[in-house]
Each structure stands twice: as C-alpha cells, then as structure tokens.
C-alpha positions as CSV (number, residue, x, y, z in Angstrom):
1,X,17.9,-158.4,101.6
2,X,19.2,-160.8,104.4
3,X,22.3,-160.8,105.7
4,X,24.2,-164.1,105.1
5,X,27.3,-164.8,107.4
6,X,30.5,-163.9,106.1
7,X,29.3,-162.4,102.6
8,X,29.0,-158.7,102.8
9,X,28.4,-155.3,100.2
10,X,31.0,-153.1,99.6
11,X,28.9,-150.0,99.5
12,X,31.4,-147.7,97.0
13,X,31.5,-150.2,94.6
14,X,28.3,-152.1,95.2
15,X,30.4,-155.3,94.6
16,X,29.9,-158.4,97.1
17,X,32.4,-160.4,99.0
18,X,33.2,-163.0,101.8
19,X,36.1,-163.3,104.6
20,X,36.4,-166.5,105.9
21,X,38.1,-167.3,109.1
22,X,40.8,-169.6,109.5
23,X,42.0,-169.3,113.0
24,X,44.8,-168.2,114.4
25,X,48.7,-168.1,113.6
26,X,51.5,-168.9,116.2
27,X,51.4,-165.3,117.1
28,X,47.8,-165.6,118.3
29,X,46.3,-163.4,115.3
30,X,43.2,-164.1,113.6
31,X,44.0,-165.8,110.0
32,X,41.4,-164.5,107.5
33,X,41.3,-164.9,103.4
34,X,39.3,-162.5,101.7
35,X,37.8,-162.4,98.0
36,X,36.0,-159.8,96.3
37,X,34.3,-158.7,93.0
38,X,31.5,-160.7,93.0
39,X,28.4,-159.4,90.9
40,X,25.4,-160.9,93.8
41,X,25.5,-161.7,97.1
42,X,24.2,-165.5,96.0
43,X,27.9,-165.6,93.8
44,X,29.8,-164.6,96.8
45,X,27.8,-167.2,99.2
46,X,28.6,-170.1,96.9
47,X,31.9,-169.0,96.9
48,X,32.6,-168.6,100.4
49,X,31.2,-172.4,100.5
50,X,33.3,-174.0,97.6
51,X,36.8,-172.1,99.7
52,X,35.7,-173.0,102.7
53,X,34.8,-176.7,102.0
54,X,38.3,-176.9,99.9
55,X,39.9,-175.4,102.5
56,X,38.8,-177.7,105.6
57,X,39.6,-180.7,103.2
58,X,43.1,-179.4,103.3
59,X,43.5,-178.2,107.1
60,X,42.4,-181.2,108.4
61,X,45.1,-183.2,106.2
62,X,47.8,-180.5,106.7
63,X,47.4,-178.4,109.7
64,X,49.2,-175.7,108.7
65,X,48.0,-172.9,110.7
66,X,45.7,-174.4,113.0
67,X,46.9,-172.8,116.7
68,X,46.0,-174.7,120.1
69,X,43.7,-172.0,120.7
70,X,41.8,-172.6,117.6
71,X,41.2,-176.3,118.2
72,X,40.9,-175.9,121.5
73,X,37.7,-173.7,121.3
74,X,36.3,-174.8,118.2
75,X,37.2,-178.8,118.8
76,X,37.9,-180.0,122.7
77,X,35.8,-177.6,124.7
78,X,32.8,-178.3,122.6
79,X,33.6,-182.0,122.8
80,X,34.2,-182.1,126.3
81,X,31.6,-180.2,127.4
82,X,29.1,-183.0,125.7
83,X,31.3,-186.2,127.2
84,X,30.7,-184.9,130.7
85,X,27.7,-184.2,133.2
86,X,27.3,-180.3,133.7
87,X,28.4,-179.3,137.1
88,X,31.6,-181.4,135.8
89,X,32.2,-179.1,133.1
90,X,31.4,-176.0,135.0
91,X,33.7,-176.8,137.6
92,X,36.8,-177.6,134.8
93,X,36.2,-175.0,132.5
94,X,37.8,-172.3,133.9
95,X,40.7,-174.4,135.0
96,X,41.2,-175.7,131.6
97,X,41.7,-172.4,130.1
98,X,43.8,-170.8,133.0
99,X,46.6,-173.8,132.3
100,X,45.7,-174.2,129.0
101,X,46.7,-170.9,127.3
102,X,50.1,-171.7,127.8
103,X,50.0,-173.7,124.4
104,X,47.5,-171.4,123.2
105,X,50.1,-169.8,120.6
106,X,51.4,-172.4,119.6
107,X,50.7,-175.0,116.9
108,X,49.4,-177.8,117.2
109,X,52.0,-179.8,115.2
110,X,54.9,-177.8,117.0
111,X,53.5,-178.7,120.5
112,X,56.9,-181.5,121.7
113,X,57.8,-183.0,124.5
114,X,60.3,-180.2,125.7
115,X,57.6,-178.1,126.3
116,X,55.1,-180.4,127.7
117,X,58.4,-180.9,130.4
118,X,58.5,-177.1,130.8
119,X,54.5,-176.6,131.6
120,X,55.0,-179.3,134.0
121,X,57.5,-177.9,135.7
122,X,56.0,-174.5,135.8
123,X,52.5,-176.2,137.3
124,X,54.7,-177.9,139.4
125,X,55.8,-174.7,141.4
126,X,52.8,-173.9,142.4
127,X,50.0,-176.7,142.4
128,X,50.5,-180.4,144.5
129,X,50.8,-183.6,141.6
130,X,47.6,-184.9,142.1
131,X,46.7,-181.4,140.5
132,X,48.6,-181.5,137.9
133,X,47.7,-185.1,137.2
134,X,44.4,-184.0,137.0
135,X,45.3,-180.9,134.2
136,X,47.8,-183.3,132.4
137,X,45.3,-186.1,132.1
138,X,42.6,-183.7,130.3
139,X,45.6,-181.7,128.3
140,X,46.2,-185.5,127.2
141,X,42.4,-185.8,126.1
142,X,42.6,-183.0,123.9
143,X,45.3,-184.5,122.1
144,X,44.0,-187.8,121.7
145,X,41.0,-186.0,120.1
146,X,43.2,-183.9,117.7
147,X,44.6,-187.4,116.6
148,X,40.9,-188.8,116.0
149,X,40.4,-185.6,113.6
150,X,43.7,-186.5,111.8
151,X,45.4,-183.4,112.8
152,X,48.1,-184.7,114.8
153,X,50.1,-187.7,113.8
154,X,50.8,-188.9,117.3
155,X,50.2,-187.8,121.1
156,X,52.9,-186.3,122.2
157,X,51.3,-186.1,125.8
158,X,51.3,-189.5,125.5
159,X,55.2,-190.3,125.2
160,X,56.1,-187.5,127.5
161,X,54.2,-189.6,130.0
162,X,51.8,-187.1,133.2
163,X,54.0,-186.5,136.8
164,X,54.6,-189.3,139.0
165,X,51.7,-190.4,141.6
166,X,52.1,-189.2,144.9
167,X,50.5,-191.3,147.5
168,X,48.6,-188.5,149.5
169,X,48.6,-188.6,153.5
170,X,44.5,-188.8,154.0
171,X,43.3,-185.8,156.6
172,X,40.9,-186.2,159.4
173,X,39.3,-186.1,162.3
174,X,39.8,-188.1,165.4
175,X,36.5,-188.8,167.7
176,X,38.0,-187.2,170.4
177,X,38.7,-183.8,168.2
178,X,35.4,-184.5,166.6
179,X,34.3,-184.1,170.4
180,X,36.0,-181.1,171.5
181,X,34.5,-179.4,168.2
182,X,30.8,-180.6,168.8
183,X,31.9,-179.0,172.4
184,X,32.0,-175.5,171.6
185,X,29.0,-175.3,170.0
186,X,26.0,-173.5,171.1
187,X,22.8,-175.3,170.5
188,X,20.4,-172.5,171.8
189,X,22.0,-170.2,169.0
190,X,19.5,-171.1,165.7
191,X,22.5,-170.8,162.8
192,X,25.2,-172.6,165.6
193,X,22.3,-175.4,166.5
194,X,22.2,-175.3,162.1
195,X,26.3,-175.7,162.2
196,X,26.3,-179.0,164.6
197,X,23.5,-180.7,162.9
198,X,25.7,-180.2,159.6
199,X,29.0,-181.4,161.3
200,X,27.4,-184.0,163.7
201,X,25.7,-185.8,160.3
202,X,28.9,-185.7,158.0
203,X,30.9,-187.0,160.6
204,X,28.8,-189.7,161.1
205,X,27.3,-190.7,158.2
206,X,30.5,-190.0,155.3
207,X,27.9,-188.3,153.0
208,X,29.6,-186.4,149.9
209,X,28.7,-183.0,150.6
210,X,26.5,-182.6,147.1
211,X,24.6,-186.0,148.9
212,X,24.0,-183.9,152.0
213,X,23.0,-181.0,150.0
214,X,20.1,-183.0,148.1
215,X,18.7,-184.5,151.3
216,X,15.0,-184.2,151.9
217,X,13.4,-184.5,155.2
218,X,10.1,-186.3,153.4
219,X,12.1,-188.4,151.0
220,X,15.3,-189.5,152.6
221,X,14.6,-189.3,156.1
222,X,13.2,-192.5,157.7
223,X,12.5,-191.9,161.6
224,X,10.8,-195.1,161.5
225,X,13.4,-197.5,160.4
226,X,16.5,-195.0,161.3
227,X,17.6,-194.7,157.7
228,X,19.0,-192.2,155.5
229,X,18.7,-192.5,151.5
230,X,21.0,-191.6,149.0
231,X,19.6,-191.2,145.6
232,X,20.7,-187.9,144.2
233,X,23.6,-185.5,144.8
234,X,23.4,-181.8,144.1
235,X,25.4,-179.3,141.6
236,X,25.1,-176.0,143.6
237,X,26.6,-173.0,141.7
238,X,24.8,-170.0,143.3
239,X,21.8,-169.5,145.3
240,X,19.9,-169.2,142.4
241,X,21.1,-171.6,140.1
242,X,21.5,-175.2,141.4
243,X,19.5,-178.5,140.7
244,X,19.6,-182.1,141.4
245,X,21.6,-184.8,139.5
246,X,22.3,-188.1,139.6
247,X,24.8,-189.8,142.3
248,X,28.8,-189.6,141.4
249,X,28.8,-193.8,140.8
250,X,26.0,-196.4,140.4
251,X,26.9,-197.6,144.3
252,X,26.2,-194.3,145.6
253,X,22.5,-195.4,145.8
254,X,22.4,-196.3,149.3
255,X,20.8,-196.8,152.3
256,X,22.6,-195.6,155.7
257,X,21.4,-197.0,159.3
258,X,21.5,-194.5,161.7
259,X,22.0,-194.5,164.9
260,X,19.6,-193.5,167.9
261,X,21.6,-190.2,168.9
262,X,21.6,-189.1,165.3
263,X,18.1,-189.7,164.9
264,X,17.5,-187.7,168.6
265,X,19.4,-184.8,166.7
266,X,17.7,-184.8,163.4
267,X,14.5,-184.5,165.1
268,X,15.4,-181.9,167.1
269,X,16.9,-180.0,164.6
270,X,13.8,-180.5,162.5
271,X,11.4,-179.0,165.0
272,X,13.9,-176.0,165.4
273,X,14.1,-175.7,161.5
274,X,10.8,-175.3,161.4
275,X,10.0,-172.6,164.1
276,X,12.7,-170.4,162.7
277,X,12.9,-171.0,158.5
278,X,11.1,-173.9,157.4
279,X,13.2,-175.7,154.2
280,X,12.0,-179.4,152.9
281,X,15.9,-179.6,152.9
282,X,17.6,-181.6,155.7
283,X,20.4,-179.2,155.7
284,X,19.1,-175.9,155.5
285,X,19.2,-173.0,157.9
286,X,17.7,-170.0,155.3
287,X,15.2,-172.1,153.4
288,X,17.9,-173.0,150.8
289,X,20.3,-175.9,150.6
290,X,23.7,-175.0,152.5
291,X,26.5,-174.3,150.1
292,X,30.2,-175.2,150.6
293,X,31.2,-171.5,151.4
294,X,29.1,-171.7,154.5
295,X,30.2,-175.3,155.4
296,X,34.3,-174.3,155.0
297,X,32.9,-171.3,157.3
298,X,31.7,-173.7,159.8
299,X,34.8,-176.0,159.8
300,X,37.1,-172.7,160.0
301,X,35.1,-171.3,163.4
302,X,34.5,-174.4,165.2
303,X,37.8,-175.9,164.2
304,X,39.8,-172.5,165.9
305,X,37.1,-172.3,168.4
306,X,38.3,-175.9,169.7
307,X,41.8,-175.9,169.2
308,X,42.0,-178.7,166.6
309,X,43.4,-178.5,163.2
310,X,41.2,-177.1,160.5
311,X,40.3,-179.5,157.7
312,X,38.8,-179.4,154.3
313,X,34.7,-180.6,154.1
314,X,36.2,-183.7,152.0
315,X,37.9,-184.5,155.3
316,X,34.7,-185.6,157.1
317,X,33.6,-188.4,155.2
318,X,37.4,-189.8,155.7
319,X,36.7,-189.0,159.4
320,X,33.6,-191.3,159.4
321,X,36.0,-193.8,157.6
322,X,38.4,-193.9,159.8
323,X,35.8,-193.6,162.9
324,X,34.5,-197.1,161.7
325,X,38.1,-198.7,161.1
326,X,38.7,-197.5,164.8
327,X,35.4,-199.4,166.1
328,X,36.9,-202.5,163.8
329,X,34.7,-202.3,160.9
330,X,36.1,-204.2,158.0
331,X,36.2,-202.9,154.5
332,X,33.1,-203.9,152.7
333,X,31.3,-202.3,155.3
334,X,33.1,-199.2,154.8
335,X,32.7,-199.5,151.3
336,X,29.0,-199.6,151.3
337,X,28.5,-196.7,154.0
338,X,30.6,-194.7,151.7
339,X,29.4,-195.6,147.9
340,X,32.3,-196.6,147.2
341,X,32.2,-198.4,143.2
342,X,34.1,-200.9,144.3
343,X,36.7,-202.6,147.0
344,X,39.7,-201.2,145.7
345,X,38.7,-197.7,146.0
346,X,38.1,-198.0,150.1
347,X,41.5,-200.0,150.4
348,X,43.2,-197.8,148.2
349,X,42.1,-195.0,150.4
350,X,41.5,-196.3,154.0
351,X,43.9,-199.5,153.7
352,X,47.0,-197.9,155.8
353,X,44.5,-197.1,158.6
354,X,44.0,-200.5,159.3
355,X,46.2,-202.0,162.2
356,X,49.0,-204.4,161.0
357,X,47.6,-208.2,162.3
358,X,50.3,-209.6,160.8
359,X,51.7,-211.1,164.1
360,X,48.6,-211.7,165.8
361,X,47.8,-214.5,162.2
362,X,50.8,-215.7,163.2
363,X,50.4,-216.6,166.5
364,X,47.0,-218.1,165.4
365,X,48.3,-220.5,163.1
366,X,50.8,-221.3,165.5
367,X,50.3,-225.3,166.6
368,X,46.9,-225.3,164.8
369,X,48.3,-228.2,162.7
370,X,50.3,-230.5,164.2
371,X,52.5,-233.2,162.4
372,X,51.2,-236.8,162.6
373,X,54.5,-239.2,163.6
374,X,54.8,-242.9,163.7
C-alpha cells in the first residue's frame, strides 16, 4: 500500500489517521491537530484534505497561530528566493535568518512598533546603518508580503519607519599610495607578478570584482583596439561551484579604453600565465578564476608591505573614480567607465570629490556682460 503524507496506520488497532501541521505557537512549538478512527487510509486522506482546506480558509482570515517563523519559511523565503537572481539570495540567506529569528517566536499579528525600536537598537550596537538599512528594508518586504496574503492588516515596519541614512565617507586610494603599493611588488615572483596584474587592472579600470572575475583573455580582451568588454559578472561561491551571470544593471555592458601601459602589462602577464598555469581567465593564477579571499589577501600584504592603509576590494573601483576626478574627468565619463545606471548614482557617490568652482564661475561671469548706457 503507498504511503500518503500525513495519513498513517495505527498498527494495534489497525485504524487510520492524519496529523496535520499548523506551525508554530509564540513559544516556538510545532502546532499539530490530530484525528483518528478512520476505517481506510482513502477516509483518512479525504479527511486530512477537507481540515486542512477549512483550516487554511480560516488562518489566512484570522491568523491565530501563525508565528514569524512559520510564514517566514513557508511564505517570504520561498518568495524571495524566486524575486531575486541566485548569487543574491545565497549571499542574504543566511543574514536573513541570523537577524531574523528575533521575531521568530513571535506572532505575526503581535509583531508592534516597540519591538521593531528594540531590534533596531540591538542591530544598532553592533552593525553600521547602512547595514541595518539593508536588514530593515528586507524585514519590511516580508511584511508587505504578509499584508498581500491578508494576514496582517497593516505594515507595522512601515510606520515605525528603517534608521536614518548615514552619508558614508567613500575609502580609497590615492595614485601616489596606489604607487608605493605597486612598489613593493615582486614581478619575477609568479603568484606576486599574479597580485599586481590584479591590483594594477582594478585600479585602473573600476571593474566590480565579479566583472573582473568573468574576464576572458579571447572574449574581452582587445590588444588590437586597447579595449576591455564588460558583458557578464561572475557568482563565485567555492572553487567548485561558480558560474557566469548577467551584469549588476543594464549599463554595465561596456566597453573600457585602455591605456598603453595596461595593455604592456596584460601582455606580459599573459605570456607569464601561460608558461606557469594556463587559465582562459584574465585573472587567474591556478587555472581558476581568483576569488575575493585571495584578492582581500592581496590588499592586506601589499597594503602592510607599503605602509598605506588597508582597504576593502570595493575600494579600488572608487580609487579609479577618484583617480579620473583628480585628472579632471567630468561625471558622465565616470559614469560610463564605471556602469553606472544612471547620473545620479556617480554624483551621489563621487560628487564631494569634485573641487568647489564656485568662485572660479564667478570670476568668469564677472564683466562678461556689460550694461548698455545712453
């Protein structure tokens, strides 16, 4: 006989009956109704349906036992997890349910604003506030979908309002510590020849680092016309799981002009690559696409090694920003080196690195018309 799901035999009595599962209470217990005494396992089955069908009419309507932790996992993560690319997902999923279990007892129609305050304040002492604008912001998604499904009334989220924006200081790197890095590097060395092709086209190019991951020397390298393309970026997870996706926005298709010392570099590196592990990746010293452990490794060293502060990988595509505001570069050219969607996301970055001209219009526009007198 086949087993059904939730329909079993009692094997004293030969009798058949179902438990369904109804989540969990505010204590975090499992919530389960039972019913016996049914003569065949068919009679228990259509039972089980008729509750369970009843029963979800009801929850929905009521929520009466429904926990976080029970809509989270049957409902949001399920949802969210389809909304969003994969390496997306991967990367949120366990922060999600490390802050999330605070409600996770609780709920869902007893989750107010006086706790909301309190999980803030508790992120708060630990994590910066563009964190926990990130964490509020999806906490605030699940709770617009539990008002889709008619669970919750309103989103409380909502009212209580995420943490205040913080404009964040932007780190980088100067050309002249840029220089002192690129110093202390030894070219003859394969794996430090490997470390300054990685910081030497970063730094000048802005690439995100899943961009520079997904580079192919046959594809995206153009000695000829002394370009680099941007088509794909790269979800890299372990060394045997990772596969190419599609760019972060529509603009970061794009085509980079290099210049002749980067060129120099990338054919030298490519000759080296290929005497010592040959990879059809740019950016490769084993045969395998470098992953950010390595590159953070790289930045630690070289960064101690020089005498400069250390910065995050992030930090080198804001160094090749602020490398071409410093040659006088305006913003749309910034805008298309980096991918950026649209304007205001490089003057919303890179806007306070530009030099105050405010006086220098001034004195421009000084006599430049001139009052016509009788």
């Amino acid at each position: 006989m086949p087993k059904i799901s939730n329909v079993y035999q009692d094997k004293k009595s030969g009798k058949w009956y179902f438990v369904a599962n109804l989540g969990y209470d505010e204590k975090g217990n499992r919530i389960r109704h039972w019913q016996r005494g049914f003569s065949t396992q068919k009679e228990a089955k259509a039972a089980y349906d008729e509750y369970m069908n009843n029963y979800s009419k009801t929850a929905v309507k009521t929520n009466s036992t429904m926990s976080y932790r029970e809509f989270y996992e049957t409902y949001f993560e399920p949802d969210y997890k389809r909304s969003v690319g994969k390496s997306t997902f991967e990367n949120r999923k366990s922060t999600m349910r490390l802050h999330f279990t605070f409600f996770y007892k609780t709920k869902l129609r007893d989750i107010n604003a006086v706790m909301l305050k309190k999980w803030q304040n508790k992120l708060s002492e630990k994590y910066s506030n563009s964190y926990i604008r990130n964490i509020y912001g999806i906490f605030q998604m699940s709770l617009d979908l539990a008002v889709k499904l008619g669970l919750l009334q309103v989103n409380v989220a909502k009212q209580v309002g995420n943490v205040k924006k913080v404009s964040q200081k932007i780190d980088f790197w100067t050309f002249e510590e840029f220089q002192k890095v690129i110093a202390m590097i030894d070219k003859s060395d394969y794996y430090q020849h490997f470390s300054f092709i990685f910081l030497w086209l970063m730094f000048m190019t802005g690439l995100r680092i899943g961009e520079a991951q997904a580079l192919l020397w046959e594809k995206d390298i153009n000695f000829t016309e002394k370009t680099l393309s941007v088509s794909k970026s790269m979800y890299y997870k372990n060394a045997n799981e990772f596969y190419i996706k599609e760019p972060k926005t529509k603009a970061g298709n794009r085509v980079i002009a290099l210049d002749d010392t980067t060129i120099q570099y990338l054919l030298e590196w490519q000759e080296v690559q290929r005497k010592n592990v040959p990879s059809k990746y740019v950016l490769s010293y084993n045969g395998l696409p470098t992953n950010k452990s390595t590159a953070r490794h790289i930045l630690e060293r070289h960064s101690k090694l020089a005498g400069v502060h250390r910065i995050k990988i992030h930090a080198l595509r804001h160094s090749h920003a602020s490398l071409l505001i410093s040659l006088g570069e305006n913003a749309l050219v910034v805008r298309d080196r980096l991918g950026h969607e649209d304007i205001e996301t490089t003057l919303g970055t890179y806007g306070h690195l530009y030099p105050n001209t405010n006086r220098e219009v001034a004195d421009r526009l000084s006599g430049l018309l001139t009052e016509n007198t009788k």
